[in-house]
C-alpha positions as semicolon CSV with decimal commas, in nm:
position;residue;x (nm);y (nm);z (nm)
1;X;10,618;8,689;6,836
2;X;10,756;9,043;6,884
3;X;10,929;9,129;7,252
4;X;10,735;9,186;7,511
5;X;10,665;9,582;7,634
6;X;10,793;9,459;7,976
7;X;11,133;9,344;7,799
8;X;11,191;9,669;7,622
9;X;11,113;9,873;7,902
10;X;11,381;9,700;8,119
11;X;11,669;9,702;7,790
12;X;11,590;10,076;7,725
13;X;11,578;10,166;8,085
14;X;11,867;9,966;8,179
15;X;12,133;10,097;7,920
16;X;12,015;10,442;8,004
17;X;12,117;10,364;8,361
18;X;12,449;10,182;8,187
19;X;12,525;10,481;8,012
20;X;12,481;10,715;8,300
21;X;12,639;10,556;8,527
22;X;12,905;10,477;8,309
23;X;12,919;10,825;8,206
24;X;12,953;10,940;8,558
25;X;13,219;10,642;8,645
26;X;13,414;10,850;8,380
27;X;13,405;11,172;8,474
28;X;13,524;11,081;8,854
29;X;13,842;10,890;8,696
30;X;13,904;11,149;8,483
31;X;13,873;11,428;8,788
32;X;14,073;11,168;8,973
33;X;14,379;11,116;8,763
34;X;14,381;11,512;8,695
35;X;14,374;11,544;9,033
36;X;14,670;11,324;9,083
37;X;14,885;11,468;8,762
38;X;14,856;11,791;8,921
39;X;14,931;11,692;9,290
40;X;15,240;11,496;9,095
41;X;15,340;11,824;8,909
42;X;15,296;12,041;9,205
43;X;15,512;11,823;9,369
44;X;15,789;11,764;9,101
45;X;15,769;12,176;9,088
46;X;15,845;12,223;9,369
47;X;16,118;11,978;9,376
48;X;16,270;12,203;9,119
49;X;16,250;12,492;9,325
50;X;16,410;12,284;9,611
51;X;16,713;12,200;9,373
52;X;16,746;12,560;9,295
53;X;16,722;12,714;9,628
54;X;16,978;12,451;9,774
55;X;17,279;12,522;9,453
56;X;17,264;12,885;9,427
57;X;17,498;12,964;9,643
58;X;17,731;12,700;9,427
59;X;17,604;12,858;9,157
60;X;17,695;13,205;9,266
61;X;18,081;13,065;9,365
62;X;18,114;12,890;9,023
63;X;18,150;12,532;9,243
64;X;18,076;12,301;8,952
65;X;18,195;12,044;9,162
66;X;17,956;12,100;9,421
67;X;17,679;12,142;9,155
68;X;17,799;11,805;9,021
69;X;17,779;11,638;9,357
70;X;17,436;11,821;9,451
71;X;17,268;11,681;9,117
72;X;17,428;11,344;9,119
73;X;17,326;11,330;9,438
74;X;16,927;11,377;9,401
75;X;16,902;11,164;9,098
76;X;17,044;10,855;9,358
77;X;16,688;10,930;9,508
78;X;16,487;10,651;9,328
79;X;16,305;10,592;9,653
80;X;16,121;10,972;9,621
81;X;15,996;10,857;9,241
82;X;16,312;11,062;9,120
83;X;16,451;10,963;8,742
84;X;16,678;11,242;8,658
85;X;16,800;11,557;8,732
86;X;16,977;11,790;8,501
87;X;17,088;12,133;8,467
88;X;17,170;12,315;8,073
89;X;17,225;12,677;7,957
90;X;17,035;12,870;7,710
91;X;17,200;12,723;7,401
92;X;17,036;12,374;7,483
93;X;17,393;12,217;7,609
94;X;17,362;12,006;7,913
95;X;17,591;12,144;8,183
96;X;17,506;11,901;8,515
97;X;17,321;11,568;8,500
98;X;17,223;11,293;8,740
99;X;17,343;11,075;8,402
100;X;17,705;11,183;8,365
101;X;17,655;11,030;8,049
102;X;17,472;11,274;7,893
103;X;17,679;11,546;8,014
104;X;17,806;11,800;7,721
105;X;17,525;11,678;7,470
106;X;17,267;11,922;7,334
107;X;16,897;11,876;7,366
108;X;16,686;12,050;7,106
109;X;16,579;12,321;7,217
110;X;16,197;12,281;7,052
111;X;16,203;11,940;7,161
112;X;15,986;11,794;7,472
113;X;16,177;11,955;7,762
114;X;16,213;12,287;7,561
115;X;15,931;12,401;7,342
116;X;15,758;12,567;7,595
117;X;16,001;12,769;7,718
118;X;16,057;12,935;7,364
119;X;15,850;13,146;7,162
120;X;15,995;13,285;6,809
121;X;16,369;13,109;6,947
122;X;16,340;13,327;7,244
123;X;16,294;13,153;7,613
124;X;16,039;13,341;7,847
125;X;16,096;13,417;8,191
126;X;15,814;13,300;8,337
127;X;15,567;13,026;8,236
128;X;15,300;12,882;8,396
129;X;15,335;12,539;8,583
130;X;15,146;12,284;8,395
131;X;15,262;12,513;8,046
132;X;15,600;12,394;8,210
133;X;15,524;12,021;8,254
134;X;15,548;11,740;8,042
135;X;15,465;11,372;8,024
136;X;15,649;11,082;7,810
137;X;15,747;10,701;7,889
138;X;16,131;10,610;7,923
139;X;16,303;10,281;7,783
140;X;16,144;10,053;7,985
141;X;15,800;10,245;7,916
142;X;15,740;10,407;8,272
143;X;15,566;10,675;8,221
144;X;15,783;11,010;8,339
145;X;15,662;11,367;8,419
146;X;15,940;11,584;8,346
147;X;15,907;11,964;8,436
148;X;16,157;12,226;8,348
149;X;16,226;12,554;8,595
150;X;16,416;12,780;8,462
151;X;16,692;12,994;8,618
152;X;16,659;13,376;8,588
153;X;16,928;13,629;8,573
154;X;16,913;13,773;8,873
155;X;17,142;14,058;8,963
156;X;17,328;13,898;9,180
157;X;17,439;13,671;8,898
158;X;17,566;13,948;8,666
159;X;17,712;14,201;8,922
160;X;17,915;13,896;9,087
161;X;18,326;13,947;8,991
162;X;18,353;13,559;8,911
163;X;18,145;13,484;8,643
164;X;17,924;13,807;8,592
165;X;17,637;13,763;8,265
166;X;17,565;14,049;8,085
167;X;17,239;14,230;8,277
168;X;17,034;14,169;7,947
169;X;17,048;13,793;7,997
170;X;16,705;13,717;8,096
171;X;16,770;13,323;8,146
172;X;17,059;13,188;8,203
173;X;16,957;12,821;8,172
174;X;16,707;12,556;8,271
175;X;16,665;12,311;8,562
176;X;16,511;11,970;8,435
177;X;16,367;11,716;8,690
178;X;16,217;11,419;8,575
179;X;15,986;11,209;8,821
180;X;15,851;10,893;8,786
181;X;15,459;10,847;8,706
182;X;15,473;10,439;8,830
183;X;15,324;10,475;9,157
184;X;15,050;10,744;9,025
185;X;14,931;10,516;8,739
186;X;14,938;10,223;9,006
187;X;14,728;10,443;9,214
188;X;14,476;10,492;8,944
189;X;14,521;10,188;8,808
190;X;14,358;10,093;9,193
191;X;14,105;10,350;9,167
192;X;14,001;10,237;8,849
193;X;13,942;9,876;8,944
194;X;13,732;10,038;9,273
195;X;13,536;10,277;8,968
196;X;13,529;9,982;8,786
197;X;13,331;9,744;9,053
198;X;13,145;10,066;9,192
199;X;12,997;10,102;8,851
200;X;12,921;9,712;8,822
201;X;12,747;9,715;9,110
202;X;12,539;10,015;9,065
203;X;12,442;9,939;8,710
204;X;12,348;9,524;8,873
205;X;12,164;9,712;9,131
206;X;12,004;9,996;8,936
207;X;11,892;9,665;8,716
208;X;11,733;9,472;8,976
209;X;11,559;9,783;9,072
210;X;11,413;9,835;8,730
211;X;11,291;9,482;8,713
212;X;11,130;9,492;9,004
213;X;10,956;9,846;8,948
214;X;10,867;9,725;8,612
215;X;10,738;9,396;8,748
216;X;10,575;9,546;8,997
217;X;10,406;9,797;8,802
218;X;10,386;9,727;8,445
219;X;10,392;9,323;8,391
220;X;10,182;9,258;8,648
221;X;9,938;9,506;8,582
222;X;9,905;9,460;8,188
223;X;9,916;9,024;8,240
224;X;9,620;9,128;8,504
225;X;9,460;9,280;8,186
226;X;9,552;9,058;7,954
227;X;9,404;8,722;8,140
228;X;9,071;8,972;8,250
229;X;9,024;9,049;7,872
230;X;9,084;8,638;7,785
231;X;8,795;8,553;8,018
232;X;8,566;8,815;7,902
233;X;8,654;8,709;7,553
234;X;8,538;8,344;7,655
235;X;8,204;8,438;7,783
236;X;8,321;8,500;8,167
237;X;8,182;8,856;8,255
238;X;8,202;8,816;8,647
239;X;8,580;8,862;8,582
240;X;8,692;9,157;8,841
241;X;9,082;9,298;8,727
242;X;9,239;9,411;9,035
243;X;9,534;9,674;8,990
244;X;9,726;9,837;9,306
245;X;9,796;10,172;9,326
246;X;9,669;10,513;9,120
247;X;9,788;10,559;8,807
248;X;9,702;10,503;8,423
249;X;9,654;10,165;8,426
250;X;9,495;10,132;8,776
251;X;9,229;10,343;8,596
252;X;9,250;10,142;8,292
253;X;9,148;9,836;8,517
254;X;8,877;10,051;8,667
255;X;8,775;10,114;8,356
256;X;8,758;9,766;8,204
257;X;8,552;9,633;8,528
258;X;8,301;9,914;8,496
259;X;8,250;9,787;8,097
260;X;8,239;9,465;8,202
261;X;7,972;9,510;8,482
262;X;7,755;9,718;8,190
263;X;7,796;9,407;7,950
264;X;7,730;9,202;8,200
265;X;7,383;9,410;8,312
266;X;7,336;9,463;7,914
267;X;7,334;9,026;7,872
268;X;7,077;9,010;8,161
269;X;6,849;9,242;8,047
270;X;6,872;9,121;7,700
271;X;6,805;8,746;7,852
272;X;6,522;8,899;8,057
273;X;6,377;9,093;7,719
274;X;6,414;8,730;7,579
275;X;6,245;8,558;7,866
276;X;5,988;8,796;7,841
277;X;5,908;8,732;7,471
278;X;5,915;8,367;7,497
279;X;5,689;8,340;7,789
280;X;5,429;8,595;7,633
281;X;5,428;8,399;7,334
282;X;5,367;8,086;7,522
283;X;5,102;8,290;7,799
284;X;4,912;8,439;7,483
285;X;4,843;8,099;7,313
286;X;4,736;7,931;7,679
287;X;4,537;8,200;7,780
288;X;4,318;8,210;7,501
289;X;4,303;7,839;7,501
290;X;4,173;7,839;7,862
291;X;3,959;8,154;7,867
292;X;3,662;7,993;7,669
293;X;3,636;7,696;7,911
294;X;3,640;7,912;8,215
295;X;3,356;8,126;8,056
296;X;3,162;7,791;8,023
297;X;3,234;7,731;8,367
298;X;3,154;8,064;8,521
299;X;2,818;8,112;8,322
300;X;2,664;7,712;8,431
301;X;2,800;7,779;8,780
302;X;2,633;8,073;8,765
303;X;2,307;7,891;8,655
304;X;2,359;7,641;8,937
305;X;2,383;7,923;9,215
306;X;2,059;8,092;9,096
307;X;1,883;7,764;9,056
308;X;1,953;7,598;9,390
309;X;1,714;7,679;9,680
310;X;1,802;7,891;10,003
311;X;1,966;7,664;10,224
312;X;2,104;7,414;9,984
313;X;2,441;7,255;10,125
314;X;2,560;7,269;9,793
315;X;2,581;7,635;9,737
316;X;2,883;7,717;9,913
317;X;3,037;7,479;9,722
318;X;2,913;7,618;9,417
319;X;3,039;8,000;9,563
320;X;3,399;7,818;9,567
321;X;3,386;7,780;9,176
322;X;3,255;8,090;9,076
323;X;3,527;8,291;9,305
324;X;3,813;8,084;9,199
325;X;3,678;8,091;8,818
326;X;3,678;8,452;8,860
327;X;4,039;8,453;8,975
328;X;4,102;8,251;8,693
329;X;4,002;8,488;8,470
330;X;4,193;8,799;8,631
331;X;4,528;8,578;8,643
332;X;4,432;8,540;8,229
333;X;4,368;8,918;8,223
334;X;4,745;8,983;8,356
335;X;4,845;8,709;8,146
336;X;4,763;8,855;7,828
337;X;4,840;9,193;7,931
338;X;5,142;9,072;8,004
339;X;5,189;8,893;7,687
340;X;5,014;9,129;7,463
341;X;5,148;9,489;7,609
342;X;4,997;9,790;7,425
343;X;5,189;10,039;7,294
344;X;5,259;10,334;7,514
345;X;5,036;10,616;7,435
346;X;5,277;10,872;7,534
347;X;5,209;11,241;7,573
348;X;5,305;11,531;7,829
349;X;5,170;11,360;8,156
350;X;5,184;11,520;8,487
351;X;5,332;11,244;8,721
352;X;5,178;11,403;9,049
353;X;4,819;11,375;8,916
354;X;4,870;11,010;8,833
355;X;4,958;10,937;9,161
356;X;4,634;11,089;9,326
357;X;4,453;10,879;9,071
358;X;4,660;10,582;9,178
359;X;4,612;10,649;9,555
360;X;4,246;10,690;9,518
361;X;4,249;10,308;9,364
362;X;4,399;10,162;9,676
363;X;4,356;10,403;9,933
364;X;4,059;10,151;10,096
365;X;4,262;9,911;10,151
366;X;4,569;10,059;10,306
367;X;4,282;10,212;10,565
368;X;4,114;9,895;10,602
369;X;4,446;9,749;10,734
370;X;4,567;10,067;10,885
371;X;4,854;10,116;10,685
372;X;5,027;10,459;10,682
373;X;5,089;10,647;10,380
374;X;5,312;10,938;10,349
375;X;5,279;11,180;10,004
376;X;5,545;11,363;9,956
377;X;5,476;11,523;9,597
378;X;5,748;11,766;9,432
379;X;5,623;12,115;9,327
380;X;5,608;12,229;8,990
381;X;5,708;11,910;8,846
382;X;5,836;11,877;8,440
383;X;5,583;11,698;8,304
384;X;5,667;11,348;8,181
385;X;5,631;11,215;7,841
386;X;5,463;10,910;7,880
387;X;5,150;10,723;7,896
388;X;4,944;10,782;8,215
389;X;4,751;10,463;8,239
390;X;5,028;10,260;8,206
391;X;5,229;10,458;8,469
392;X;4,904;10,454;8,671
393;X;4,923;10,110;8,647
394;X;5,254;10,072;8,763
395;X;5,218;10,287;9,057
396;X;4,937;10,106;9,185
397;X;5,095;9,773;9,117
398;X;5,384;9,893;9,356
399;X;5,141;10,051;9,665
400;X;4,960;9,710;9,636
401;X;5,303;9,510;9,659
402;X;5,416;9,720;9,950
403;X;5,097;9,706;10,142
404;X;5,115;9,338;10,108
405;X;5,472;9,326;10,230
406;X;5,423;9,563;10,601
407;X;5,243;9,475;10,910
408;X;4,909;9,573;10,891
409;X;4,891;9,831;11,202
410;X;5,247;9,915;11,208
411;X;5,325;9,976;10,821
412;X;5,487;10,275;10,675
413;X;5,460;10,379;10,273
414;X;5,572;10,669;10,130
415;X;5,484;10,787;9,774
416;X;5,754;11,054;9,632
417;X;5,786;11,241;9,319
418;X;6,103;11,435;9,192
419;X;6,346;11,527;8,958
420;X;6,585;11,299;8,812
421;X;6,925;11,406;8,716
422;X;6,757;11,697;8,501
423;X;6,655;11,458;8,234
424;X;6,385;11,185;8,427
425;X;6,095;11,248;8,647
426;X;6,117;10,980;8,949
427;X;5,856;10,797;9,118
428;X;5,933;10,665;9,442
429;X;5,761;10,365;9,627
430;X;5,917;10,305;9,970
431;X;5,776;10,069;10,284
432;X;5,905;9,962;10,608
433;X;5,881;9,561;10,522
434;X;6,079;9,312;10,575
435;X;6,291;9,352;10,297
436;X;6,365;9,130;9,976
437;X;6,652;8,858;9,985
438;X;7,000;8,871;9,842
439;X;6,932;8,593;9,654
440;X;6,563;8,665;9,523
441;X;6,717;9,009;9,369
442;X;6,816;8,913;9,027
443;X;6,497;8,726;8,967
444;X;6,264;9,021;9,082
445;X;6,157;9,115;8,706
446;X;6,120;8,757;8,593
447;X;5,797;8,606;8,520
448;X;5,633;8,414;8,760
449;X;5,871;8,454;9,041
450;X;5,697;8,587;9,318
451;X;5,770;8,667;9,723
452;X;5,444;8,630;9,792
453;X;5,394;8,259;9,760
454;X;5,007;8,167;9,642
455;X;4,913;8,514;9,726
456;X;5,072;8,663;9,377
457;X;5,104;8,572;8,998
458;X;5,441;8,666;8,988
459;X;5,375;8,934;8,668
460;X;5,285;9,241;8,817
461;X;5,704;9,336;8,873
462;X;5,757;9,189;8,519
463;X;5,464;9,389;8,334
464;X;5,668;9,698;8,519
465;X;5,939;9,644;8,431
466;X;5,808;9,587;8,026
467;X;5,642;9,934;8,037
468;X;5,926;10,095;8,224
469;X;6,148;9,974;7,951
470;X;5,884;10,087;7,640
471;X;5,903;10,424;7,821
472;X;6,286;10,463;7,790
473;X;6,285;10,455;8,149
474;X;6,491;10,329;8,430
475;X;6,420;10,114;8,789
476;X;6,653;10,090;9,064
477;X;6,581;9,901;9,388
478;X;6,704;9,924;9,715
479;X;6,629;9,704;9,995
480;X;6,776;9,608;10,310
481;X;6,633;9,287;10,534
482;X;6,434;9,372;10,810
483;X;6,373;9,767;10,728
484;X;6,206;9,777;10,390
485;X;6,209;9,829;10,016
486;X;6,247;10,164;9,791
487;X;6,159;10,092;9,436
488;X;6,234;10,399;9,160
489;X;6,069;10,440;8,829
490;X;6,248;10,684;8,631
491;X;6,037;10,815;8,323
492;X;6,189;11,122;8,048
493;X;6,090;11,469;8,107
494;X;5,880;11,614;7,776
495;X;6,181;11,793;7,645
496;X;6,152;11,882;7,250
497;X;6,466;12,053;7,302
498;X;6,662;11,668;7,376
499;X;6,397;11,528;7,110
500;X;6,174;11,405;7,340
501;X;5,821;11,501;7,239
502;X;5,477;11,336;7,162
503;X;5,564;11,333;6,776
């Protein structure tokens, strides 16, 4: 099993962080310890300059024993981080030294404390400070910075009568003072331990951060998806993947419920389609078993009614079975209309004209119960391509269902044609019932299932919905309890251009 995305996010993330923060731990210890190498050499320069300013005057007066004293005297001062003072001429020979044993000895003059000073064997007058400095590590490997200052001709030196230099003597030798480095390296030994922990710290932190964004916004998220797409997998389509926030896979979960409700609406109408088949099949073979006994029926109760005298108690009776033979029959008719559906006999149908037709069927009985109808009929309306006895049929199915559903007196239909997202005509069937049940909603297209109790077949909604579907059509419902029901049949516009036409 390979790592998990979630793993490698937080690895590549987190040595990224490592490395910066690292990186930038680095750079303020190396700022630091400049800083404190040149506060050191600043210091130890000006030391120097101290030292000079403070013998000259022995200098001047040829007092080597003052000089002597002077220099002995400042290398005593361990206390200021001092290691060594010294004092040698231009040939390299040491003159005056804090270490009285080195006094008389010759230093090479391209060695450490020289080679700055000399370019092509000749020293230079003036240098710059850190050009001047140096660092190296003693016997007992303290690191020392040693910076050399050297000591000009100056015309009082060769105009004086005691020891005059000749005037094109540039230098006439070099102070060295040596400093020790011990309490800056402590100091950044310090800072680096602080860095050090800093760094720790931030890269723990910046960690835990990561982790929790990724956590929070990654694992989460793609496990969400993960167990969602399981479920579906095992047959569970009511699964709902619920991802906070707005981003990619927010809309990836948005996405994922949206297929899932269309598989999920895809299953029942494919379950419906299969209903459907199964119960015609079964309708077709009953019906046609019954129909020939109920003719029998009808026709000798028939004969019975026309045979008994005016008057006879029995012919009411006998009125019962011819009326309910007769609804017998029609409940057969719908039965193997149902079962049997013919074949849409599309052409280019003008929607509004089937709807007067339709209105004309069942206009007597909306007045007969004083029902109010509202036509509201779009101008210049696309022709549909479709078959305009079976969408007759359906539009009087649906002004008989709503008149049955209102208050006779008080109820409200309204009939509307329109255009349908520029690709369906719509026909629009809307009363001011008492609305259909929550629960009674997925089982409005099945067969049999009616709201009506004895007063319907339950097959006028599911022979609607069979011609809707051999239409290429749509039906959308919307009810709410207590104010009524809108019920939309959406049939294709006769458009050769989107290869819709009669052939």
């Amino acid at each position: 099993m390979g790592t998990r995305i979630g793993t490698r996010l937080i690895l590549g993330a987190g040595l990224v962080s490592a490395l910066a923060i690292g990186l930038m731990a680095g750079l303020i210890m190396r700022s630091h310890n400049e800083g404190l190498i040149s506060q050191l050499t600043r210091n130890a320069n000006q030391l120097g300059e101290t030292i000079k300013s403070s013998t000259h005057y022995d200098m001047l007066e040829n007092r080597r024993e003052g000089l002597h004293r002077q220099i002995r005297t400042m290398g005593t001062l361990r206390g200021e981080g001092i290691r060594k003072v010294r004092l040698f001429n231009k040939e390299g020979r040491i003159m005056f030294s804090s270490d009285s044993g080195e006094i008389g000895t010759a230093v090479n003059k391209r060695g450490e404390a020289c080679y700055a000073c000399h370019a092509e064997g000749q020293p230079l007058e003036k240098l710059d400070v850190n050009a001047r400095a140096r660092v190296y590590r003693d016997a007992d490997g303290t690191r020392v910075l040693g910076i050399i200052n050297p000591i000009p001709n100056e015309p009082s030196c060769y105009t004086a009568e005691c020891h005059a230099h000749a005037a094109s003597q540039r230098v006439l030798g070099v102070l060295d003072v040596n400093v020790s480095m011990a309490e800056a390296d402590r100091e950044m030994a310090r800072a680096r331990q602080v860095m050090l922990g800093f760094a720790t710290l931030a890269i723990v932190c910046s960690s835990l951060i990561i982790w929790w964004l990724n956590r929070k916004l990654v694992v989460r998220p793609v496990e969400a998806l993960m167990e969602g797409t399981l479920r579906v997998a095992q047959g569970d389509l009511t699964t709902a993947i619920k991802v906070e926030g707005h981003h990619e896979l927010s809309h990836l979960a948005e996405a994922f419920n949206t297929m899932t409700s269309q598989i999920s609406e895809t299953r029942l109408q494919l379950t419906q389609a299969d209903k459907l088949a199964s119960v015609g099949r079964l309708a077709a073979g009953i019906a046609h078993e019954i129909n020939n006994p109920l003719t029998g029926v009808l026709t000798y109760a028939s004969l019975m009614a026309k045979r008994l005298p005016e008057g006879d108690p029995n012919a009411e009776d006998v009125d019962v079975i011819i009326r309910e033979t007769k609804r017998c029959r029609a409940i057969i008719k719908e039965l193997l209309d149902f079962a049997r559906p013919a074949p849409p006999s599309r052409k280019a149908t003008d929607l509004n004209e089937v709807c007067r037709h339709s209105l004309a069927v069942v206009m007597n009985q909306l007045s007969l119960n004083h029902i109010n109808l509202a036509l509201d009929l779009a101008q210049d309306l696309p022709e549909a391509y479709a078959d305009g006895n079976q969408i007759q049929q359906i539009a009087v199915n649906l002004l008989l269902n709503a008149a049955d559903v209102v208050e006779p007196e008080m109820g409200q239909i309204r009939l509307v044609t329109r255009v349908y997202d520029e690709a369906f005509v719509e026909l629009q069937v809307t009363d001011n019932g008492s609305g259909i049940a929550p629960e009674d909603l997925p089982h409005l297209f099945e067969p049999f299932f009616s709201t009506k109790g004895n007063r319907g077949t339950g097959l006028g909604l599911a022979v609607t919905w069979g011609i809707v579907e051999s239409h290429g059509g749509s039906i959308d419902v919307q009810t709410e309890l207590g104010k009524g029901t809108t019920f939309s049949i959406r049939i294709p516009i006769l458009n050769p251009e989107a290869g819709i036409s009669p052939s």
